[in-house]
C-alpha positions as a printed Julia matrix, in Angstrom:
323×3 Matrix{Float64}:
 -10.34    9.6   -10.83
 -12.41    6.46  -10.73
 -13.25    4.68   -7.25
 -13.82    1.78   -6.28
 -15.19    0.17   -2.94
 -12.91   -1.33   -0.74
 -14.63   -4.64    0.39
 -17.95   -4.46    1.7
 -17.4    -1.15    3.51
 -18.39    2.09    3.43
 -15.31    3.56    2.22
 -15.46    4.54   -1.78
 -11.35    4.98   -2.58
  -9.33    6.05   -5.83
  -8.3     3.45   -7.93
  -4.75    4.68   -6.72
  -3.72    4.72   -2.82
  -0.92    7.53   -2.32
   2.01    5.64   -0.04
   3.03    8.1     2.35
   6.03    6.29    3.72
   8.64    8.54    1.69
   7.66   11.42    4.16
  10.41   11.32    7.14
  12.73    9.48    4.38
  13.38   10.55    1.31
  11.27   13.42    1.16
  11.79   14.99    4.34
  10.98   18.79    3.47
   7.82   19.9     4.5
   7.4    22.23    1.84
   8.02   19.44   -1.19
   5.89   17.03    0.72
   2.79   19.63    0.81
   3.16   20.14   -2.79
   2.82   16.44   -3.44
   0.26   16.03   -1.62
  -1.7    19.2    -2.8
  -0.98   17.49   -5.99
  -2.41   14.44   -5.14
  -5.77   16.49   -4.03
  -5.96   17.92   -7.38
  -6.51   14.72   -9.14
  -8.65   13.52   -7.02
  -6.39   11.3    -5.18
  -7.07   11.65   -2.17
  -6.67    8.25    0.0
  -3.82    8.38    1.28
  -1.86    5.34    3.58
   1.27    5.37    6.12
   2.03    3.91    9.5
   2.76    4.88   12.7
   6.52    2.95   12.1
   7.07    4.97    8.97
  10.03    5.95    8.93
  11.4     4.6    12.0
  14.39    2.96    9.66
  15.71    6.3     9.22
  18.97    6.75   11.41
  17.86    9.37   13.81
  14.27    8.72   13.13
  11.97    7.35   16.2
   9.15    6.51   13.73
   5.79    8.8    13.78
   7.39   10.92   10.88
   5.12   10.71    8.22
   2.31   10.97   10.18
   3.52   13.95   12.09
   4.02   15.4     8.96
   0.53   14.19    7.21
  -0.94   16.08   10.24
   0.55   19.41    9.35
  -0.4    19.29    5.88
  -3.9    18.71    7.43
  -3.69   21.17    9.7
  -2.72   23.95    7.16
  -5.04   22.93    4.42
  -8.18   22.43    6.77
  -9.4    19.11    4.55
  -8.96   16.47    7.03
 -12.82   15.47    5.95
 -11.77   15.42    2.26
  -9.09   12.87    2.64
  -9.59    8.85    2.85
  -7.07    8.7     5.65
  -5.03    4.68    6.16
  -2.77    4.0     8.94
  -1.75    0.9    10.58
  -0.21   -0.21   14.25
   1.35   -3.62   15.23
   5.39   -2.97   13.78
   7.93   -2.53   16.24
   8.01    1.13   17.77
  10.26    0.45   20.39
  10.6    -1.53   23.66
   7.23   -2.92   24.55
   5.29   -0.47   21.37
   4.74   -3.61   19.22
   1.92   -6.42   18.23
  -1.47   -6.59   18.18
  -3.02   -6.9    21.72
  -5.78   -4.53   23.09
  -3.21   -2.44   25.02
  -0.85   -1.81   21.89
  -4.55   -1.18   19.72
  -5.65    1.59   22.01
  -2.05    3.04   22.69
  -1.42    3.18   19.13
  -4.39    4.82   18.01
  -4.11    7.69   20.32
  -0.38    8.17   19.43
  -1.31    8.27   16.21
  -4.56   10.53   15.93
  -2.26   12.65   17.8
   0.34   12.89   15.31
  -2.13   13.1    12.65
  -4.03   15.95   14.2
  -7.83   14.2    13.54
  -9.91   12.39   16.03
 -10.81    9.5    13.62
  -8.86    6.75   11.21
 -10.68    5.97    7.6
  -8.49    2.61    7.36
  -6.58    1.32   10.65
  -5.05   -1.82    9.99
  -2.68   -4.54   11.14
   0.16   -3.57    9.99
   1.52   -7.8    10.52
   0.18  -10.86   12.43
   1.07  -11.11   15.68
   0.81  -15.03   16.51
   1.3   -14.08   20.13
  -1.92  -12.2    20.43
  -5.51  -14.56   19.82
  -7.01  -13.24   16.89
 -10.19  -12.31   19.46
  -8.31  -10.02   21.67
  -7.2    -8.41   18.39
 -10.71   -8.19   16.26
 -12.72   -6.93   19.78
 -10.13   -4.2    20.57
 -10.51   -3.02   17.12
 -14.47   -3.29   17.23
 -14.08   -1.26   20.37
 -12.74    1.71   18.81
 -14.85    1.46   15.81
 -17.29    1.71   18.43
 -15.5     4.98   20.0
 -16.04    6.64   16.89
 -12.09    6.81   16.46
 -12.45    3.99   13.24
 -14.21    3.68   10.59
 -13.06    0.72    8.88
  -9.93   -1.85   10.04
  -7.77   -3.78    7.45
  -4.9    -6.43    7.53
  -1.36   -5.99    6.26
   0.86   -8.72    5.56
  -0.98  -11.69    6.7
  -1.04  -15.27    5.59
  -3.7   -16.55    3.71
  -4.12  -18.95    6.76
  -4.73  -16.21    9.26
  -6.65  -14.0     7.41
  -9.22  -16.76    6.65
  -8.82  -17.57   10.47
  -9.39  -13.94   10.91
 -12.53  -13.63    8.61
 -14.39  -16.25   10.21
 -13.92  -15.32   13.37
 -15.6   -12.23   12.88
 -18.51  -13.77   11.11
 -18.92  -16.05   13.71
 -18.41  -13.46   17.0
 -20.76  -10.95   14.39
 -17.18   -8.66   14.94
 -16.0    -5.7    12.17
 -13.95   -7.76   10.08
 -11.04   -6.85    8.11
 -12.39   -5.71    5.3
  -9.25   -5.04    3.21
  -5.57   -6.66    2.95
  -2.55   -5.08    1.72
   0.01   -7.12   -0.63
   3.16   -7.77   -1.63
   2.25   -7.34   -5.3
   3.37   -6.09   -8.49
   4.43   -7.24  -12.14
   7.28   -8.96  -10.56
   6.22  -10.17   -7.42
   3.26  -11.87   -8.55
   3.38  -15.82   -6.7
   2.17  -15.48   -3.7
  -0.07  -13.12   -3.33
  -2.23  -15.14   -6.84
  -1.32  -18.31   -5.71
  -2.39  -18.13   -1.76
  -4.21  -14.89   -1.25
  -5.69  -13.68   -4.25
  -8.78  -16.55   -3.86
  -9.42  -15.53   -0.13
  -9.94  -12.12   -1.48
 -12.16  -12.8    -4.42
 -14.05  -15.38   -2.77
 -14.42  -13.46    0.56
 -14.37   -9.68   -1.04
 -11.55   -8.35    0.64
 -10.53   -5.18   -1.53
  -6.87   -5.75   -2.22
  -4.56   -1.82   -2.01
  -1.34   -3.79   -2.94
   2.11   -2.15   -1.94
   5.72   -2.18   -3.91
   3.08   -1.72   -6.69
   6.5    -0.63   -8.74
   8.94   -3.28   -7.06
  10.63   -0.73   -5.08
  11.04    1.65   -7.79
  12.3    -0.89  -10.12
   8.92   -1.21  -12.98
   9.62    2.49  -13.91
  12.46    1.63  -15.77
  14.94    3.63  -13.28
  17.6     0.42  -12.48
  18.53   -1.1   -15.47
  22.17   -2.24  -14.24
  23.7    -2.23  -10.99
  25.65    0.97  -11.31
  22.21    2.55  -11.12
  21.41    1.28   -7.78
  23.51    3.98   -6.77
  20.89    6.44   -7.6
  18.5     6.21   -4.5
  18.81    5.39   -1.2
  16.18    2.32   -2.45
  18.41    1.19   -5.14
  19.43   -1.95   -2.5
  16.3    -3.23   -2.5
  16.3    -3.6    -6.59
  19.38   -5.2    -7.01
  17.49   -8.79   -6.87
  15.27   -8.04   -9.67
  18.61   -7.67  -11.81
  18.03  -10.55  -13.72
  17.03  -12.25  -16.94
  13.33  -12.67  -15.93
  13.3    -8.63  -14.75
  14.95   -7.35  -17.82
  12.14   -9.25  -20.03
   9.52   -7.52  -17.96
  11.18   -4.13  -18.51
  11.74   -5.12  -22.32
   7.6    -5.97  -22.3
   6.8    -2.39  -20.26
   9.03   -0.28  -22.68
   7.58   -2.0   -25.6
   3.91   -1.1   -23.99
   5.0     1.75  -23.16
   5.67    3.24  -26.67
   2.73    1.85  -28.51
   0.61    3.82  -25.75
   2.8     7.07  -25.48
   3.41    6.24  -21.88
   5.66    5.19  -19.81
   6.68    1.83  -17.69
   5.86    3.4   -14.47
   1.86    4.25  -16.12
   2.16    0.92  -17.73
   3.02   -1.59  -14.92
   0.55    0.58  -13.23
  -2.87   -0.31  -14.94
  -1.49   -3.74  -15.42
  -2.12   -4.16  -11.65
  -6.19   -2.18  -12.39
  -6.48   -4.96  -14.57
  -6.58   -7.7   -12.18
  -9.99   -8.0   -10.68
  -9.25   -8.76   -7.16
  -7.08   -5.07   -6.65
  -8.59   -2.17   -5.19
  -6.31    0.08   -5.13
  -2.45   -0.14   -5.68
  -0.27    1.78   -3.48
   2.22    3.88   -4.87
   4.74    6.73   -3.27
   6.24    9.76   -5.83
   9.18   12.04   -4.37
   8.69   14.42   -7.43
   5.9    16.4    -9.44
   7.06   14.25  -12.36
   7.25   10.66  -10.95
   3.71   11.61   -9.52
   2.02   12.69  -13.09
   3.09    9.24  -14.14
   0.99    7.32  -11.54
  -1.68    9.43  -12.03
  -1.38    8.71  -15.4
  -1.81    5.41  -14.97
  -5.38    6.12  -13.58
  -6.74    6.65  -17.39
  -4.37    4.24  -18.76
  -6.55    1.42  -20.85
  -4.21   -1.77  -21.99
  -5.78   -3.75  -23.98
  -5.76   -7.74  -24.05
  -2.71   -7.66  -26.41
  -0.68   -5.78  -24.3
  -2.13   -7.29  -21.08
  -0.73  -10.77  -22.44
   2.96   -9.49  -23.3
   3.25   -8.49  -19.83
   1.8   -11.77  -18.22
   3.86  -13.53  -20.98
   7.14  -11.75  -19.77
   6.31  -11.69  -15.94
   5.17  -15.43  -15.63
   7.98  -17.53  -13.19
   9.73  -20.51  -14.81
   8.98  -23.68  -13.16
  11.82  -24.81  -11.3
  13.54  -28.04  -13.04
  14.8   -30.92  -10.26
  16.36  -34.11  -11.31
């Protein structure tokens, strides 16, 4: 697999990021989850990203699961130092276990490494802005454990173009790590903010972009077609909204893809997102064997500008008319 490197760091990642928030949630086997992930290996994908929250939403879950889990599979496979490990800190782990200030920074990390059975982080990130902490407090605690030896390299999750640019120059200016990646909302379908606001930070700055809902959820593999099939995964609420006229022209433009390259929509809507300069590497999760030999497939996946077109063509947002 092809890699790529992720901002001005020293990192070198696939051109696909493994999502590793389905451990703890819908796969919760450790025996499945080690086969996926020994899969992953195989192909050479081997950068892998969760969070310490993941998958705190679980009912009976206290958050720490994939992690916990991603540090067994370490632990039994001895190949920690083979793997391009990403976590992040700053969602809500309980009362007082949230943001981004220096206390929360080091807790976190420790929690985590714990779980995770390593003594360093590839990728720690914030995992969201906290607007309550000054950016300084945030960018020198993280500096500090990049000077521990416990990080390597520190991104940003779900930040505004604003604070991100706030962000950047404070770290230029204080000669501070900066955050030298930013994960995304982006995909086919959810393509406005992230090209309209963030996409020219990233270019213009060289922030590598590992994008997440890379498949909207599940919905650009051509799974949910109609709402009785939301009934199919425990994710099938979050896919409902893209039931629409604009979502079944994109999976109309995928399938038609799709055939002329003897692929599929998943592969497809895949290497649409390699296309686009700014992206790194998109994020993706798998729960089977099969679901994962499509993203991998995606990884060798050429579209050309014909077929890169149709899709714009068929994802592009109609103005909104006012009178």
């Amino acid at each position: 697999m092809k890699n790529r490197q992720l901002g001005n760091s020293e990192l070198n990642v696939p051109i696909l990021c493994f999502g590793a928030n389905v451990f703890g949630w819908t796969v919760n086997n450790d025996e499945e989850s080690f086969k996926l992930l020994d899969e992953c290996m195989d192909a050479g994908l081997n950068f892998i990203d969760t969070a310490d929250v993941y998958a705190r939403w679980v009912p009976g879950n206290e958050g720490g699961e994939s992690e916990t889990l991603l540090g067994k599979w370490f632990a039994s496979r001895r190949n920690r130092d083979r793997v391009i490990l990403a976590t992040k800190v700053g969602y809500d782990m309980g009362p007082g276990r949230q943001g981004l200030s220096r206390s929360r920074i080091f807790a976190g990390i420790d929690e985590s490494l714990k779980r995770l059975k390593t003594d360093y982080i590839d990728l720690y990130q914030s995992h969201k802005d906290d607007l309550d902490t000054p950016v300084e407090e945030t960018l020198s605690a993280f500096a500090d454990l990049i000077k521990q030896g416990k990080v390597r390299v520190i991104g940003a999750s779900n930040f505004s173009a604003e604070r991100l640019i706030e962000s950047l120059a404070f770290s230029r200016e204080k000669g501070l790590p900066r955050y030298e990646s930013l994960q995304p909302h982006y995909n086919l379908y959810d393509r406005e903010d992230y090209e309209a606001n963030l996409e020219p930070v990233c270019s213009s700055e060289n922030v590598g972009v590992i994008s997440y809902y890379s498949l909207a959820s599940g919905f650009l593999s051509g799974k949910y077609r109609d709402k009785a099939d939301l009934s199919q995964s425990v994710r099938g609420s979050r896919v409902e909204r893209y039931l629409n006229d604009r979502g079944f022209r994109i999976l109309n433009a995928l399938d038609e893809v799709a055939n002329e390259t003897h692929s599929t929509p998943t592969s497809v809507a895949l290497a649409w997102l390699l296309t686009k300069p700014s992206v790194t590497s998109p994020i993706v999760s798998a729960t089977r064997k099969d679901q994962l030999s499509q993203v991998i497939a995606a990884a060798k996946l050429t579209l050309d500008q014909s077929a890169i077109q149709r899709l714009d063509e068929a994802s592009k947002v109609e103005p909104v008319l006012t009178l």
